[in-house]
N, C-alpha and C positions, 0 to 999 in steps of 0.2 A: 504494500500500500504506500502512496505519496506522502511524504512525510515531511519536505520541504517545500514550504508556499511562498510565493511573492505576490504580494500586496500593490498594489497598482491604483494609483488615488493623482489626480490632478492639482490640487490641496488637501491637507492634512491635518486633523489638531498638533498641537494646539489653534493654529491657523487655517480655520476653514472659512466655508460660505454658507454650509447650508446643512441639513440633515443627510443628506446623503456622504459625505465624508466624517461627518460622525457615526455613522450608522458601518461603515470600510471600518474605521478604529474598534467599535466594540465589536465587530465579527472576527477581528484579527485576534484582541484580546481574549474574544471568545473560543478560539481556535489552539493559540496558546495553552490556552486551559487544558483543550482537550488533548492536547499531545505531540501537536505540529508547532516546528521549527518556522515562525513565521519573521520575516523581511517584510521592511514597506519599502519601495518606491514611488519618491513623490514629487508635486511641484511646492512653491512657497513664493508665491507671489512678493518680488522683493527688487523695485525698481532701484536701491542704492545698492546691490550688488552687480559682480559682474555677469553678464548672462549665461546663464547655464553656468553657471559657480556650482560644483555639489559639493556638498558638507555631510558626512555620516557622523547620527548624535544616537542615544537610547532617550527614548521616548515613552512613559510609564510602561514601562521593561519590553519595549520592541525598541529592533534593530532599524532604524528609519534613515534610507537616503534620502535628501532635500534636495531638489534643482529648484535654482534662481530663475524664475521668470518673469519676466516685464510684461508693458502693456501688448505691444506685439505679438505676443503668445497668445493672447486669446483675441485676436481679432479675425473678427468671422469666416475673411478668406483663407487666414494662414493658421486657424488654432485645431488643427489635425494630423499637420506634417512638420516635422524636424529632426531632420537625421540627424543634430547635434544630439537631441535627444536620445535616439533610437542609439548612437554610438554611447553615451553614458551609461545608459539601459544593459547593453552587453558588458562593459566591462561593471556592472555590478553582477550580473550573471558570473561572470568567472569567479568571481569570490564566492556566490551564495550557495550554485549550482541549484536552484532549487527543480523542482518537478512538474508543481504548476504556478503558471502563470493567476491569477484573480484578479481580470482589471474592475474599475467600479467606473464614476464617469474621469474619460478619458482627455477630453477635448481641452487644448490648453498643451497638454503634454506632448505625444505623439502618437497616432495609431500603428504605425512602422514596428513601435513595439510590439505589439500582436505577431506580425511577420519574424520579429524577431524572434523569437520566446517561440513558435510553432516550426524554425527554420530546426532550432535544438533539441525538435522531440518533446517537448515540454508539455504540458496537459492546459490547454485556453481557455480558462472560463471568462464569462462577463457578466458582470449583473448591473443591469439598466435599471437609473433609478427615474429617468424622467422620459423623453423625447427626442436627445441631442442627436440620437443618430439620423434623424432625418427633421429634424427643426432645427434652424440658427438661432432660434428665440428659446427653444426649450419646452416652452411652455404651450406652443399651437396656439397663441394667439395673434389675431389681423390686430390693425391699428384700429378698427372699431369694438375690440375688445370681445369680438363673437372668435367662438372654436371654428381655427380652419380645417376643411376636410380634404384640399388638394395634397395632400403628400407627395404626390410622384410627379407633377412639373414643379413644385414650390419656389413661383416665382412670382405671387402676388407682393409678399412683401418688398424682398430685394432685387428681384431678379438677376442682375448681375453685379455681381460684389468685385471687390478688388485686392489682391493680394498687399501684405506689407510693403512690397515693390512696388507696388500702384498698377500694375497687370490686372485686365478684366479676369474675370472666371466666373465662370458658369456656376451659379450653385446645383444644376444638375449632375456638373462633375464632379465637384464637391461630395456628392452622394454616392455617385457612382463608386469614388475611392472609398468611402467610409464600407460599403455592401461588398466592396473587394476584400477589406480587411474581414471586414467582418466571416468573409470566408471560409475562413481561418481559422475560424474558433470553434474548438470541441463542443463548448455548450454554452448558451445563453440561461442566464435564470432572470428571473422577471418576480419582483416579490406579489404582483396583481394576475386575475385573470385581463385586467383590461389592457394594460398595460402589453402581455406577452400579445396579442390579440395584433397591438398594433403594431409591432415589431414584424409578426407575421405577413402582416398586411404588405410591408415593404421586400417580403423576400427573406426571411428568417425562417428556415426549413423548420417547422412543427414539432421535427424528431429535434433538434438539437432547443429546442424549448422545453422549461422546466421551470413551473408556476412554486416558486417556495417565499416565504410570507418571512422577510426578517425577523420576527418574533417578538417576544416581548418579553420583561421579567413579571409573570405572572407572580410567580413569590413577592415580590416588592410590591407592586401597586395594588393585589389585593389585599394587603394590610391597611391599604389607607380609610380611616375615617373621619368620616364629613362633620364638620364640627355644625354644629344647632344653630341658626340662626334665624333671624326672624322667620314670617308667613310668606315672604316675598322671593321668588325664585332664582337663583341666580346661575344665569347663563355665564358659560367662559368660551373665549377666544386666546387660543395660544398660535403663536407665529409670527411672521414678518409683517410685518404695519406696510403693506405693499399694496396695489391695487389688485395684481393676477391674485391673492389672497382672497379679496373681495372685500380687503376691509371698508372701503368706500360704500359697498351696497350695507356691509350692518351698519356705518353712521346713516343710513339714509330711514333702515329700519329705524334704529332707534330714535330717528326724528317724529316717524310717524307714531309711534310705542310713545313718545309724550306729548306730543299734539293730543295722545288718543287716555290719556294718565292712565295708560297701564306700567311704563315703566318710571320707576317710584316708587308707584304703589301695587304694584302687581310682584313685579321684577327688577333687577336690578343687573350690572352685567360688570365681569372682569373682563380686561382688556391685557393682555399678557406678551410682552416683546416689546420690538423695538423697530426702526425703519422710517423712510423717508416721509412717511406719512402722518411720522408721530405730532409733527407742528400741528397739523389740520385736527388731530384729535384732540390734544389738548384747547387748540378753538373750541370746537365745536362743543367741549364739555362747558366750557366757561360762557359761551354765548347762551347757551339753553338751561345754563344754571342746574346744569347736572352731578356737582360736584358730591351729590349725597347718593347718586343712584349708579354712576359709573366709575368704576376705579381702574388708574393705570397702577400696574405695578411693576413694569420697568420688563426688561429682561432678566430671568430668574433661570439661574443654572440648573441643570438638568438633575442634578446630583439632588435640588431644594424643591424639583416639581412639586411632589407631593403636598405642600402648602396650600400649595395651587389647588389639587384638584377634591383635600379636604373642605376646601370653602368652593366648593362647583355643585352645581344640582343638573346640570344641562351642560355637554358641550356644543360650541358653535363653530360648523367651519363651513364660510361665505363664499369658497375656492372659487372662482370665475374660471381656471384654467382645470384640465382632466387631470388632476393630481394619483398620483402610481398610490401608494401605501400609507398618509401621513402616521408620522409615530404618536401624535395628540389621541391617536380616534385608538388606536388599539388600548395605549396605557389607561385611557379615562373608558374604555370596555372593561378592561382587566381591571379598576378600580370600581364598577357597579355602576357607572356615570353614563346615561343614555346619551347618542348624538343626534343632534340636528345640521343636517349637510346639504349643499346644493348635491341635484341630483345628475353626476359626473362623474366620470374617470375612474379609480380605483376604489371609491368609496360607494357606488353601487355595491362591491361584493363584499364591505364590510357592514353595513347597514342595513336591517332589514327594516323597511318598513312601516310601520305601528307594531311592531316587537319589540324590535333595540333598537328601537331612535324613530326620527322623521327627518322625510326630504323635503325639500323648496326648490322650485324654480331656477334654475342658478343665473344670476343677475338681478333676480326681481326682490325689489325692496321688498315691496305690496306684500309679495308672497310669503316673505322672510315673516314680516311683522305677523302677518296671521298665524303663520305655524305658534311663534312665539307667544303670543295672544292665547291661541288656545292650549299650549303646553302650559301655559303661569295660572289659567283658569282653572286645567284641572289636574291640579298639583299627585293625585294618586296615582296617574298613570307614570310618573318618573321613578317609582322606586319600585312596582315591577317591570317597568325597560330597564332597567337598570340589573335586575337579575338576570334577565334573559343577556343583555348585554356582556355582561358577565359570564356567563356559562356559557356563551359561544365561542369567548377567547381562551376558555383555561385551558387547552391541549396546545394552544399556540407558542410556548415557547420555547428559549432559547437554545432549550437542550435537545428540541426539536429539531429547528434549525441546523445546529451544529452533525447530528445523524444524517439530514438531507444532504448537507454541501458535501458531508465526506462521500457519500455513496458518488455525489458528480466527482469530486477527486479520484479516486478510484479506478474511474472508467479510463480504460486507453485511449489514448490520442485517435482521432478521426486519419484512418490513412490511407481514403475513399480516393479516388483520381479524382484533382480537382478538373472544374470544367468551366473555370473563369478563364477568360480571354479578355487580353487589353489591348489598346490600340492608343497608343501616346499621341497629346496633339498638341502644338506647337505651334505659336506664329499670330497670336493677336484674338479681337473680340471675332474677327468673323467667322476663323476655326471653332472657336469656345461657343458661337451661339450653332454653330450648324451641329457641330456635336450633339450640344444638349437636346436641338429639336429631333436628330433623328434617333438618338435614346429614350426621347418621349414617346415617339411613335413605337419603336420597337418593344418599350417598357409592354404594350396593349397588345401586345402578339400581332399587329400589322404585318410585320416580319420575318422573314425564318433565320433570322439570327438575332444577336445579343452582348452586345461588345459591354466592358466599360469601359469609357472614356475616362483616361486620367493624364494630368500631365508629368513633365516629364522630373521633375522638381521632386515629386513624391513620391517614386519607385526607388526599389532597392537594387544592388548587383539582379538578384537570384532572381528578380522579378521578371526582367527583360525574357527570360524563358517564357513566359507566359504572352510575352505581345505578337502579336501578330501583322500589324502596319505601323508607320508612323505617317503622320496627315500634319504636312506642313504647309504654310502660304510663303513663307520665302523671305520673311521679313530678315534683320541682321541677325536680331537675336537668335534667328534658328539654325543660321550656320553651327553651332557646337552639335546641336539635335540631326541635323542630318549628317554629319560626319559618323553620328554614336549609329546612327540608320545604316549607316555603308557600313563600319566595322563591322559591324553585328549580322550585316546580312539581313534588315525587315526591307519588306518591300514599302515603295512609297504612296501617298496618295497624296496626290498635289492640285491646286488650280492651274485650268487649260490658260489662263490669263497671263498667267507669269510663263512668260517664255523661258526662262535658263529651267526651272525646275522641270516643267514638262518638256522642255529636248533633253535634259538627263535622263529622265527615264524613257523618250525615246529613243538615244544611243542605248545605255545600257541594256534595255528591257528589262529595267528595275521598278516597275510600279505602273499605278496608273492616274488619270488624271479626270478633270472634273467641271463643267461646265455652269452646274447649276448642285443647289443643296439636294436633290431627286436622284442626279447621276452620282451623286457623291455617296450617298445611299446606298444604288445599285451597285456601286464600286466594292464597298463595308459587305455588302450581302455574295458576292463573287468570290473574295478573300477566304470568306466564310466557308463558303460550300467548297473552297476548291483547293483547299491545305497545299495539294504538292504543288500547283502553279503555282500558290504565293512563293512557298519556299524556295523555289524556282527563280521568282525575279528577286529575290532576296538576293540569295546566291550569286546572281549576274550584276546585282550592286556592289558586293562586296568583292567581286573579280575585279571589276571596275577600276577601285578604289587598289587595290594590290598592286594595279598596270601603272597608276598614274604615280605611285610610288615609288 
C-alpha cells in the first residue's frame, strides 16, 4: 500500500484564502494520523520575495515546501502553467519520492505538475473543491450575478484573455490544457454529488469519479450546547461578507424582516466573518437601528466555532453561487442546528427539505424573509430538524473519510493508452480564435475528430509525443515554434496567405495549408484520420531541415 503522499495546495495555512486549503491541511493532518508519510507542496502568495523563492519549514508537524508567488501567478491567462514551477515540483520529488501525488485547487501553481508526478508512476489524485477547472471566476457567475450554464464555449465573460506577456488566448485553450492534464489523473474525488456531476459534464470519465464528503468531526460538534436565550430565534450566517455569498440578498431580507417587526421581535441574526462587505453591514445595522437585533462578531477561529453555533437556532446560507460542500452546513448538522439554504449546488444533497432544514429561492430577498418568517413563527419545528439534521451526519466522519481516500490510494496508477492528441498553435489572436471555434464545434460531435489545442508555452519535453500538427501564421514570434516543428518532425498547418510558410511546405511536402477557418478544419480532420500521411510530411520537414544544415 502507498504510504508516501504529497500534498499539493496553491496556498497553505497558515496563509490561505479560503476553506478549501484549510480543508488540504486537516486531511493531511488527518492522514498523518492514520499512518502516511505526508509532504505539502505549496504556493505562498508573497510579492517581497523573489519569484519562485522555495523555503522548506514544518508546519504543525508536516513537512511543507513554500513557493513564492506574485500577482502574475494567478492571472487568469497564465495561472495554470509554469515550468519554473513544474521544475521545483521535481526536484522536491527526489527528496520525498513519494507514491501519490493529492492535488487540491491547483491554479496559481502549475498543472504540469500533474504531468509530472504521472511521468514517475506516481498514483494522481485531485479533489475539486469549486469550478476552477472550467471557470476563470470559480464561482459560475455572469456579471448579472445569474449561474452560467455555457461551460464548453465560456466566453461570455472574457472571451479572450491575455497572457502575462500581453499575448491573446483563447480561454477555450485554456480548457483544452487544463482537460489534457486532467488526463492524467488516476482519480478525481469530488466531496458533492453536484459538484462530481459537473466535472463530468466537461469530460471527467464517470469511472475515474468518486463522490467522498470531506467529513466532519462529529465527536466535537455534537457536544455543542445551545445556551437558552430568549423567545426570539436566532438565525446564523458564517462566511465571507462577499456578494457570490449572498450576503447582500440576507441584508435585503432583513430589511424586509423589520419593515415587517418580525426581526426584533421574532428573530434576531449573527452575522459571523469578515470581507469586503463588512463596511455596508455595519451601515446598514446602524441606519435601521438594529444594533439590538443583529450582531457582528468578527471572524472567529475555527478552533472557537462552537461559540458560535451554541448561540444559533437556524443556520443561514444566502450562497448566490453553486457552492460544492460548505463546512458551516455539515458542522451546525453534526451540532443538531437545522439549515436554511438557497436552493443550489452542493447543498441540494445536504439538505432535505422540511426534514433538516428549508430552501429559498437563491437571490430572492422576498423568499428568504418568508422562509425566515415562518421558521421564527413556529419555533417547534427547529429542534426536531435539528434531530433529523443531526442523524443524517453522524456516519459522516473523518474516520470515514480517511478509509475512502486510502482505498483511492491504493489503486494503481491508470496505465490505459492515452488517447489525447494535441496540436500546438502559434502565431497571434487569429490562430487562438480559429482554434477555439473549431474545438467548439468539435466539443458537439460535429466532427470525427478531437484535438486539444494548447500552446506551445505549456507543454512539457514528453508531451511533444502526443502532438500531432503545429498550426502557425508566421508571425516573428513563431520562428522558435516552427524550427521545434522541423526538429521534431510535426507536420505543418499554415495560412495559404503567407507565402514563405505555405511554399515551405510546398517544397518540403511538410504540411498543409488553409484558406479559410472551414479548410482549416478539414485540414485538423485529415491529420486525424490519416496518422501515417501526417507522419509522413512530418518526416519530409525534418529531412528538410537536416539538408539545409
Amino acid at each position: 500500500m502507498a504510504r508516501r503522499v504529497l500534498f499539493c495546495s496553491n496556498v497553505y495555512p497558515p496563509f490561505f484564502i479560503g476553506g478549501a486549503e484549510l480543508i488540504a491541511h486537516y486531511q493531511a493532518r488527518l492522514l498523518k494520523k492514520a499512518g502516511y508519510e505526508v509532504t505539502v507542496f505549496c504556493g505562498i502568495q508573497a510579492p517581497d520575495r523573489p519569484r519562485y523563492h522555495m523555503e522548506r519549514e514544518v508546519y504543525d508537524g508536516l513537512e511543507v515546501y513554500r513557493v513564492a508567488l506574485h500577482d502574475a501567478d494567478f492571472h487568469t491567462g497564465s495561472n495554470f502553467s509554469h515550468p519554473e514551477i513544474d521544475r521545483l515540483f521535481e526536484s522536491v520529488c527526489d527528496v520525498v519520492r513519494p507514491e501519490v501525488a493529492h492535488f487540491h485547487n491547483i491554479n496559481g501553481l502549475s498543472l504540469g505538475i500533474i504531468g509530472c508526478a504521472k511521468s514517475r508512476g506516481m498514483r494522481t489524485v485531485l479533489t475539486v473543491h469549486d469550478h476552477w477547472g472550467f471557470c476563470t471566476r470559480n464561482t459560475l457567475l455572469l456579471d448579472d450575478e445569474t449561474v452560467c450554464r455555457d461551460t464548453v464555449t465560456c466566453g461570455t465573460c472574457l472571451g479572450t484573455a491575455r497572457d502575462e506577456h500581453g499575448r491573446p488566448l483563447s480561454l477555450r485553450m485554456r480548457r483544452d490544457f487544463i482537460l489534457y492534464r486532467f488526463s492524467e489523473l488516476d482519480a478525481v474525488v469530488s466531496p458533492s454529488r453536484y459538484l462530481a456531476d459537473a466535472y463530468e459534464r466537461i469530460g471527467i470519465p464517470p469511472a475515474k469519479m468518486h463522490v467522498i464528503s470531506n467529513g466532519v468531526d462529529v465527536g466535537r460538534f455534537s457536544q455543542v450546547r445551545r445556551e437558552k436565550g430568549d423567545e426570539r430565534t436566532r438565525f446564523t450566517f458564517i462566511g465571507y461578507f462577499g456578494r457570490h455569498k449572498g450576503v447582500h440578498i440576507l441584508l435585503d431580507a432583513l430589511r424586509i424582516l423589520a419593515e415587517r417587526r418580525i426581526l426584533g421581535q421574532r428573530c434576531t441574526v449573527n452575522l459571523v466573518g469578515g470581507g469586503h462587505l463588512e463596511s455596508e453591514i455595519r451601515h446598514f445595522i446602524v441606519d435601521h437601528g438594529l444594533g439590538n437585533s443583529v450582531k457582528l462578531w468578527g471572524k472567529v477561529p475555527n478552533a472557537e466555532i462552537e461559540d458560535v453555533y451554541s448561540q444559533t437556532d437556524v443556520l443561514v446560507t444566502p450562497s448566490i453561487w453553486p457552492e460544492n460542500e460548505p463546512v458551516s452546513i455539515l458542522e451546525a448538522k453534526s451540532a443538531g442546528i437545522p439549515v436554511l439554504a438557497s436552493r443550489l449546488g452542493g447543498s441540494i444533497h445536504l439538505v432535505t427539505d422540511g426534514v433538516s432544514g428549508w430552501f429559498f429561492d437563491p437571490g430572492n430577498a422576498t423568499d428568504l424573509a418568508r422562509r425566515m418568517t415562518e421558521i421564527a413563527t413556529q419555533p417547534d419545528q427547529i429542534q426536531e430538524f435539528g434531530r433529523a439534521a443531526q442523524k443524517s451526519v453522524r456516519r459522516n466522519t473523518l474516520d470515514g473519510y480517511a478509509a475512502r481516500i486510502s482505498d483511492i490510494y491504493a489503486g494503481a496508477p491508470d496505465t490505459a493508452a492515452d488517447i489525447e492528441r494535441l496540436v500546438i498553435c502559434g502565431g497571434g489572436e487569429a490562430v487562438s480564435q480559429a482554434a477555439a471555434s473549431i474545438a467548439s464545434r468539435t466539443a458537439v460531435g460535429s466532427t470525427d475528430f478531437l484535438y486539444r489545442f494548447v500552446c506551445p508555452d505549456w507543454i512539457s519535453e514528453r508531451d511533444w509525443e502526443k502532438v500531432d500538427a503545429v498550426w502557425v501564421s508566421g508571425t516573428d514570434d513563431t520562428l522558435p515554434l516552427l524550427y521545434e516543428a522541423m526538429r521534431r518532425g510535426k507536420p505543418l498547418l499554415v495560412p495559404e496567405g503567407n507565402p514563405s510558410l505555405a511554399g515551405l511546405c510546398r517544397r518540403a511536402n511538410g504540411g498543409l495549408f488553409y484558406r479559410s477557418d472551414d479548410e482549416a478544419e478539414h485540414c485538423l480532420s485529415f491529420i486525424w484520420n490519416n496518422p501515417e500521411t501526417a507522419i509522413s510530411l512530418g518526416r519530409n520537414l525534418r529531412n528538410m531541415l537536416i539538408e539545409v544544415q
